[in-house]
Each structure stands twice: as C-alpha cells, then as structure tokens.
N, C-alpha and C positions, 0 to 999 in steps of 0.2 A: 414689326412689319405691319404694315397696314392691311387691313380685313375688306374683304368685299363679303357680306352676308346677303343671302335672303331669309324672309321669315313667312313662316306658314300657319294660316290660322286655321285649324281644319275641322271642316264640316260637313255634314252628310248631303247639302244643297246646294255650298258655298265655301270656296275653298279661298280664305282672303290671303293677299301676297303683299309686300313692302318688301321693297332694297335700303340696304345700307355700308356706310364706310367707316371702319373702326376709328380709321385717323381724324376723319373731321364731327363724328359721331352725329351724321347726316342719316335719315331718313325719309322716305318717303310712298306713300300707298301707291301699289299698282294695281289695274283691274282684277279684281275675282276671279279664281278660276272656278268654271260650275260642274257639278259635282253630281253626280247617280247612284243614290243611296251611298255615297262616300267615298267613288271614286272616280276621279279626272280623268279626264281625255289626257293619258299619258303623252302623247306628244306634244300635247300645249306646257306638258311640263315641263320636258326635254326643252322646247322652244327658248320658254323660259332661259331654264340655267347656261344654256346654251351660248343665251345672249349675255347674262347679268354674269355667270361662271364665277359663281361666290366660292369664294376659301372655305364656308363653314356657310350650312342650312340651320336654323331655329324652325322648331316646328313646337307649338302651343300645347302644354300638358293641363287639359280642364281636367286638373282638380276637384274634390270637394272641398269645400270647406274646412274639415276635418283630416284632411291630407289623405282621407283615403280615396281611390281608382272609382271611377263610372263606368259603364258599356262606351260611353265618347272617350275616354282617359286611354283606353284598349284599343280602339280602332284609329286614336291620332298614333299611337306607337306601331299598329301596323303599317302607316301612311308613311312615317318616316323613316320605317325598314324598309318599305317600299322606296321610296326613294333614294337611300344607299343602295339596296340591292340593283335595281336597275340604273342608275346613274354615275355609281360609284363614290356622291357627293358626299364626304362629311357633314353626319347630323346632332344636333344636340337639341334634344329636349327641352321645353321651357315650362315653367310655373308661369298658366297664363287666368288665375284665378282672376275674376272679375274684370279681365281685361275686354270683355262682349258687353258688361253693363257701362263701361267706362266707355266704348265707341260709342254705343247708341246713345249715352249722354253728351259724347261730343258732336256728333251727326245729328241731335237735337239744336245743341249752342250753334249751328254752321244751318239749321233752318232748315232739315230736313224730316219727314212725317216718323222715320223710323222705321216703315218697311224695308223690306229689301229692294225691293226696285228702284226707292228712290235716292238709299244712304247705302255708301259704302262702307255699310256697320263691317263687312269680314275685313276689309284690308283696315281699316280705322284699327282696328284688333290686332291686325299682323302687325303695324306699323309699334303701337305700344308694345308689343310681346319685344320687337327688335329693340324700343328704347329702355324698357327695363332691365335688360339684356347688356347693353350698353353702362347702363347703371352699378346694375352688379360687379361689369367687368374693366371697367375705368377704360 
C-alpha cells in the first residue's frame, strides 16, 4: 500500500517539515515550523497533518556520533510523543545523524549564506531524514 509520510526535523527555533510518498518515493521541503525553546504552535501542526494526513510521521533522532542520546535526542523524542499523543499520528523515529551538515551543504550548493533566514537548512534536513528513510525501506 502506498505511504503518504511527513518528516520532522526538530529544533528548539525551527522545526523543518518535508512530505513524502512511499510509491513514487517522492519528496519534497515544506516551510518550517518556528519553534519556542522547542515547541510549535500546535495548531500549525494539527494544520499540517490535517492537510498532508500521512499514514506514518518520521521525526529526526540527533544522535551522536557514538550512538549515544544528547539533551536534543530527549526533547526530539518528546516532540514525537507529543505528536502521537495529541494527534493520534503514527510516529517512528529516525537516525538523522549529519543530516543538518548535509542541508547546509546543500543550501550552500543552491547559493544560500547558510543562515536561517535565508536557507531552508530545517526542511532541507526533514526532506533527507524522509529520503534515507525511504532508502532503508525500499
């Protein structure tokens, strides 16, 4: 059966989003959601799924290096309890190790300074989290 996913890159300032479809293994970044100390204006999220009403949410596990949890590793796993809890969405976690250096290198190659204002380094990030995602799951 074919998948409608979202993906969630999650951040204490910026919360990046990308849609996707298992069948055509399509992708694509949708605007940021902005974030206050790490957490959304829940009805832009509701809005969200509302519209996109994914079969399965990805939500970004920063890692270390070392496989072991950060203080960010903690509060993305609250975000995405949060998300089932209030939405009822199925979520699955994602290993999104370097997937923030890999945006800002491609929000570089696309001719952008790097800040946030001017690159959509969080959705760049959601979008890779959903296509490795994709990767892993044929």
């Amino acid at each position: 059966m074919p998948q409608s996913l979202l993906a969630f890159d999650y951040g204490t300032q910026n919360i990046g989003v990308a849609s996707g479809q298992s069948l055509t293994q399509s992708c694509s970044e949708l605007p940021a959601l902005k974030a206050r100390d790490g957490i959304p204006n829940w009805d832009d999220v509701g809005k969200l799924l509302q519209e996109w009403q994914p079969d399965l949410v990805l939500v970004g596990l920063p890692l270390n290096m070392d496989d072991s949890e950060s203080e960010l590793s903690t509060r993305a796993r609250k975000f995405g309890n949060r998300l089932h809890g209030r939405f009822g969405v199925q979520v699955q976690m994602v290993d999104e190790r370097l997937s923030t250096f890999a945006a800002k290198e491609e929000a570089a190659e696309r001719g952008h300074k790097g800040n946030y204002g001017q690159a959509p380094i969080d959705s760049i990030a959601a979008r890779l989290i959903l296509e490795s995602w994709f990767n892993q799951h044929g």
